[in-house]
N, C-alpha and C positions, 0 to 999 in steps of 0.2 A: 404580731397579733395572733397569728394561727399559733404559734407556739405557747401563747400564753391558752389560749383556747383548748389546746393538748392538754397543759397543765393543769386545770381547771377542771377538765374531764374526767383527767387522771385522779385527784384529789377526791372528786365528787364521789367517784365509784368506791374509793379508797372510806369512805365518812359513809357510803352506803353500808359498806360493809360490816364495818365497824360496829354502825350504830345497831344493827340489827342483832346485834347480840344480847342490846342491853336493853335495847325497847322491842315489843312485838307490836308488828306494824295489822295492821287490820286490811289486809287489800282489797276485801269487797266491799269497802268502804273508803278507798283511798285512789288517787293516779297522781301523776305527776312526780313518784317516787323512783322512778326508773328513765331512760335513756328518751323514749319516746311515749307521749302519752296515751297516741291508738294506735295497736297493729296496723291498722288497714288505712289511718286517716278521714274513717269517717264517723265512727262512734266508736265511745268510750268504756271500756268493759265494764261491767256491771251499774254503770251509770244512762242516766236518759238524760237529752238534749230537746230543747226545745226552743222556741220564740217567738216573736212575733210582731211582723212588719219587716223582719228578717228573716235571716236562717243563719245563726250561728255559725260561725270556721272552727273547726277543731285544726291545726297545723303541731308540728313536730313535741315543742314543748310550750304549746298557753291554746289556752280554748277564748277565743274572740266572745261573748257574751252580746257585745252590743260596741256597732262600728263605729267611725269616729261620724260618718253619715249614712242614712237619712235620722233625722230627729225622729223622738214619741215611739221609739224601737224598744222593745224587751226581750231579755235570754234567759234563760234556768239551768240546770245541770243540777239533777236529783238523785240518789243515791237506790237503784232496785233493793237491796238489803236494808233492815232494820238494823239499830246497833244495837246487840245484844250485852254488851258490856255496863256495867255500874259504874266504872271507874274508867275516866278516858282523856285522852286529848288529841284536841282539832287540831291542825295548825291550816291555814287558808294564807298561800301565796299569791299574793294579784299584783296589778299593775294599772295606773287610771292616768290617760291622757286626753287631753283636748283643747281648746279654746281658752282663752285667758278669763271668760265669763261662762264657761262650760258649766252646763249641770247635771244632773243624776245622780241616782244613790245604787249601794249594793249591798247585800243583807246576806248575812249565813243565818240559815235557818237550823235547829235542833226542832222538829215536832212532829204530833202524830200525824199518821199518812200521809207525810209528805207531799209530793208531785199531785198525786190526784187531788188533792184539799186546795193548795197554795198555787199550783201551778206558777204562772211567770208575774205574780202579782208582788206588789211592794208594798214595806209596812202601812204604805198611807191607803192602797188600796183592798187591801187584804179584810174580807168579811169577818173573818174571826179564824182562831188558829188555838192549840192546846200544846203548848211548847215554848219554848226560847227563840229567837229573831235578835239579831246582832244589826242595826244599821247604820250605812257609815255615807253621808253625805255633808254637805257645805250646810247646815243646820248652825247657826250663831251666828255668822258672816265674819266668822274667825280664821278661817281660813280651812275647816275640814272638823268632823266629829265623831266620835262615834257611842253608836248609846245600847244601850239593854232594854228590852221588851219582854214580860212574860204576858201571859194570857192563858187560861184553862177552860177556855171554846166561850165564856159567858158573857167576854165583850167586841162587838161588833166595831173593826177598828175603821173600815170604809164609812161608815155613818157617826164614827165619832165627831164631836163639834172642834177639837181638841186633841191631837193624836201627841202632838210632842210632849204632854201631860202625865200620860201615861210610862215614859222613859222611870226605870228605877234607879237605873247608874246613868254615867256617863264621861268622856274625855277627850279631850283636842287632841284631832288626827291630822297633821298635813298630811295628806296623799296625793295630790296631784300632784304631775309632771316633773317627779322626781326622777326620772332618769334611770329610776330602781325599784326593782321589784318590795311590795313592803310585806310583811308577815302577820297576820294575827293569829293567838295563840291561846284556844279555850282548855281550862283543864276544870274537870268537874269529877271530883273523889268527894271520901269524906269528910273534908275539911268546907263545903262549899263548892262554889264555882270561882273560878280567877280566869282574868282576861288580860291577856298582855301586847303588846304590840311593838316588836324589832326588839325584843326582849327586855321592853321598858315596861313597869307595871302600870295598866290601865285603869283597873277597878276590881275589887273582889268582895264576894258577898258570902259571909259561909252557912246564911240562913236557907239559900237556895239548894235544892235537892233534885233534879230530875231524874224523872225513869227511863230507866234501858225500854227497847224496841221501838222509841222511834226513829226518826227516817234525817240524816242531814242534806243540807241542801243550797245552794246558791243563785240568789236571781239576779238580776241589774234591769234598770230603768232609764230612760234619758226625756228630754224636755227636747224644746224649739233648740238650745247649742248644744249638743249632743255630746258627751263625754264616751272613751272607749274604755269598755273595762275586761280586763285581760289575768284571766286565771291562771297562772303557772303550774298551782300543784293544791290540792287537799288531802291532805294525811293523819289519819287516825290511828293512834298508839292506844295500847292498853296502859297505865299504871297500876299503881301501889298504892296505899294509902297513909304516904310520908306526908310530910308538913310541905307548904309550898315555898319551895325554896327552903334545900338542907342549909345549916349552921354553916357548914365550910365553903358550899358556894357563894352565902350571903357574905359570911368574909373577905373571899379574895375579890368578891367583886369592890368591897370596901377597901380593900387595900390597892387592887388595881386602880377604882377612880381616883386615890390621893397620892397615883403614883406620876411622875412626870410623864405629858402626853405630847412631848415635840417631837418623839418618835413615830407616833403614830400615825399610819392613815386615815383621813378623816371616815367618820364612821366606822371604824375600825373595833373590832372586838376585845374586850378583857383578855387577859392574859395570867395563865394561871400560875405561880411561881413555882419554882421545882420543888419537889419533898428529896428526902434519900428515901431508897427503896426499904431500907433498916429499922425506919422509922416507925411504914405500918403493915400492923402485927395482925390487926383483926381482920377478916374475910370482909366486916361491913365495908373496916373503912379503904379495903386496896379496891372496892366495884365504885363506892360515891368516889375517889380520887380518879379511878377509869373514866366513871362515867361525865365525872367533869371536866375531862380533859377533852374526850370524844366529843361533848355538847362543845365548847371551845373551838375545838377542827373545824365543827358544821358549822358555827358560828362567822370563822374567821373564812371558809368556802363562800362561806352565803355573801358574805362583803367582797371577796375579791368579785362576785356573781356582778354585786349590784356594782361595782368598780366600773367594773368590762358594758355593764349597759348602760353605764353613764358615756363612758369613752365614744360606744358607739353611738350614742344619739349627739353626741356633740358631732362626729364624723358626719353623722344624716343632716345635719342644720348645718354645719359649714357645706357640705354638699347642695343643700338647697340653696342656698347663699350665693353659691359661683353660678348653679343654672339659671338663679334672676337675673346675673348681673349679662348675659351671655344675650348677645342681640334676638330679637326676636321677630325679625322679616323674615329669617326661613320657617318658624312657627305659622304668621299669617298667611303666607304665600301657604302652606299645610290647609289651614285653617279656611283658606278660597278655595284653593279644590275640594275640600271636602263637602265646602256648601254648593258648590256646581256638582260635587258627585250625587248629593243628597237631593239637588231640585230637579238633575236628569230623572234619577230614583221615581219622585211623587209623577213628574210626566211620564213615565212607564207605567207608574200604576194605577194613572186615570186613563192611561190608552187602554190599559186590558181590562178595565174595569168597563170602560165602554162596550168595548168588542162582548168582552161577556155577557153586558146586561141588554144585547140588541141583538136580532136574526136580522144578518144581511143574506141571505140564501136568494132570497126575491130578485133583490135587486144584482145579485153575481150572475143570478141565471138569465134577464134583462141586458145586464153589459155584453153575456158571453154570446146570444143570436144577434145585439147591432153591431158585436165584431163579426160575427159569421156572415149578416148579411151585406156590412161591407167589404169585408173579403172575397164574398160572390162577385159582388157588381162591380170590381176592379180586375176578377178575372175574366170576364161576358164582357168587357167594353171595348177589348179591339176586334171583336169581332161583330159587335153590333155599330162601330164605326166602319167599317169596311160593309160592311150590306147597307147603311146608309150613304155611303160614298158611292157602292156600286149602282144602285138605284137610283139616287139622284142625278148620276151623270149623262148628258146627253147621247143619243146612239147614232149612229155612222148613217144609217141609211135613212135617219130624219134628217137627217143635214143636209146628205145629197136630194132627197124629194123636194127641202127648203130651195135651194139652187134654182136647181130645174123648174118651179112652179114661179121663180125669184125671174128667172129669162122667158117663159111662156107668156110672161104678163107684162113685159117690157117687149115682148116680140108684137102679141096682142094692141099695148098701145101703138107701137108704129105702125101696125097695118092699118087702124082706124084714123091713124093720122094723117096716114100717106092718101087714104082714102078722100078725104075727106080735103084735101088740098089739090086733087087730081079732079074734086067736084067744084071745085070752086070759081067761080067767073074771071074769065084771063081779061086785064088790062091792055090795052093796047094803046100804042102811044099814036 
């Protein structure tokens, strides 16, 4: 895989190169044309990014627009430079995934002052506008569409009763959850305007004429199932003002489709038969046989692109596949501490929410003197036991006076006794 990846790399830079010879690329109107889309990873040069309800990802090669959650989310990515050219073509690589009843739309805009006028609004809500609007959503219930909008500022399309009314063209897009990035491809010279999609013609009008200096631009939209729409690249080339689609490419593609395709990889690109070199003579026709070879390269790059990202979202869905099938009591047991970490959490932050919203000063300076004054009276009580002891206790020389007055008064009665027996009338017998 990493070496198909090399390869792919290698090709890409090789079809950069190439191409650049034959087409001039417009780079203050383009990214996604080169290796990475922003120096820094966080804006895109000469372009603005916006949204809302989000904040758009810009990552290596796709600018995220609108995630695959939260729903009712909008992005933009608008063009600081006007296009000065008459003669041009868009090409807008995206990508749209989501839910099996996902919705949202995404519109490339051509019109005047851009960003500031349209900001991240969608054809349905958009006031009015003086330009071209491309939008491509589930519109028929066919399974994807995409249609053409003109306006020259005189109709209010938010207040319209009727917006899909208004559509001049239109064609069945599958875009969803195709695994591959899809292409749409405006070219507006003087023949008209034409609109193509993975190099299949969509619709073309050659009464349509728009002016150079306005502004291009890309929004996305999503509802309650949120779709993700994912930008690759926008690049704008100058042309010429050939026919759309020369004779000889119209050819070979006619002879390619009638040629056997059990070789082919699916989705696979035309194949253009060899000439001899002997053959052409004119200067025109050795650039259109370059240059349809080169378109061919970029062609058959872009499929092996969309090959490899079909490959890998199979790799991510069988990957998801094995982690459902994989027990999940060591998730729960995850998923329990997490709510014991989260309800320790809220008890912390109504303790300090307490502490903060009360003065305990009062009552610390209260606790702090009935420990001090019970600290006193634990150290003053063996000595206020000991002077109640010593005071209380009887003394020696009360004891002996008790004695001595205890014998005085027992000596006292016998003498009154003795007395008193020595007076008393003797019996004689």
């Amino acid at each position: 895989m990493y070496r198909s990846y090399l390869l792919f790399a290698s090709l890409s830079s090789l079809c950069h190169c190439a191409v650049s010879h034959s087409q001039d690329v417009v780079s203050t109107l383009s990214f996604g044309q080169k290796d990475k889309i922003s120096p820094n990873g966080r804006a895109i040069p000469e372009w603005h990014l916006s949204g809302d309800n989000h904040v758009p990802q810009i990552l290596s090669d796709r600018v995220i627009l609108t995630p695959p959650a939260p729903g009712h989310a909008r992005g933009a990515l608008w063009a600081d430079a006007p296009n000065l050219e008459n003669q041009w073509t868009a090409e807008a690589t995206f990508r749209v995934g989501g839910q099996d009843r996902g919705s949202g739309n995404f519109q490339i805009w051509y019109v005047k002052d851009g960003g500031p006028t349209i900001g991240s609004h969608s054809v349905y809500t958009v006031p009015s506008f003086d330009g071209l609007v491309l939008a491509i959503d589930q519109h028929g219930g066919r399974g994807g569409m995409l249609r053409g909008f003109l306006n020259d500022g005189s109709t209010n399309y938010k207040d319209h009763h009727f917006v899909d009314s208004l559509a001049f063209a239109h064609c069945d897009f599958h875009y969803r959850n195709l695994g591959h990035s899809s292409t749409v491809q405006i070219i507006h010279d003087n023949h008209g305007l034409e609109v193509n999609i993975d190099g299949e013609h969509c619709f073309s009008c050659g009464q349509i004429s728009l002016p150079s200096g306005y502004h291009f631009g890309l929004t996305a939209a999503t509802a309650d199932n949120p779709d993700s729409f994912e930008v690759n690249s926008f690049i704008v080339t100058k042309t010429t003002s050939t026919a759309h689609g020369s004779p000889h490419q119209q050819s070979s593609r006619s002879e390619h489709h009638d040629s056997n395709n059990a070789h082919r990889m699916p989705n696979a690109p035309e194949q253009i038969p060899d000439r001899d070199a002997n053959l052409i003579k004119k200067q025109e026709e050795q650039f259109a046989d370059l240059h349809n070879r080169l378109q061919s390269l970029s062609h058959q790059i872009n499929s092996m692109y969309g090959e490899f990202e079909h490959i890998a979202y199979k790799i991510e869905e069988r990957h998801s596949e094995l982690m459902n099938k994989l027990p999940k009591s060591s998730e729960d047991s995850v998923m329990s501490l997490s709510r014991r970490i989260e309800g320790l959490e809220r008890l912390l932050r109504n303790i300090e929410k307490d502490l903060s919203g009360k003065d305990y000063s009062g009552h610390l300076n209260d606790l702090r003197n009935a420990v001090e004054g019970v600290k006193g009276a634990h150290q003053d009580l063996p000595d206020t036991l000991h002077h109640i002891v010593k005071g209380s206790a009887p003394k020696l020389t009360t004891f002996v006076f008790a004695i001595i007055a205890v014998q005085i008064m027992l000596f006292g009665v016998y003498v009154v006794y003795k007395k008193r027996r020595d007076n008393a009338p003797k019996k004689y017998l």
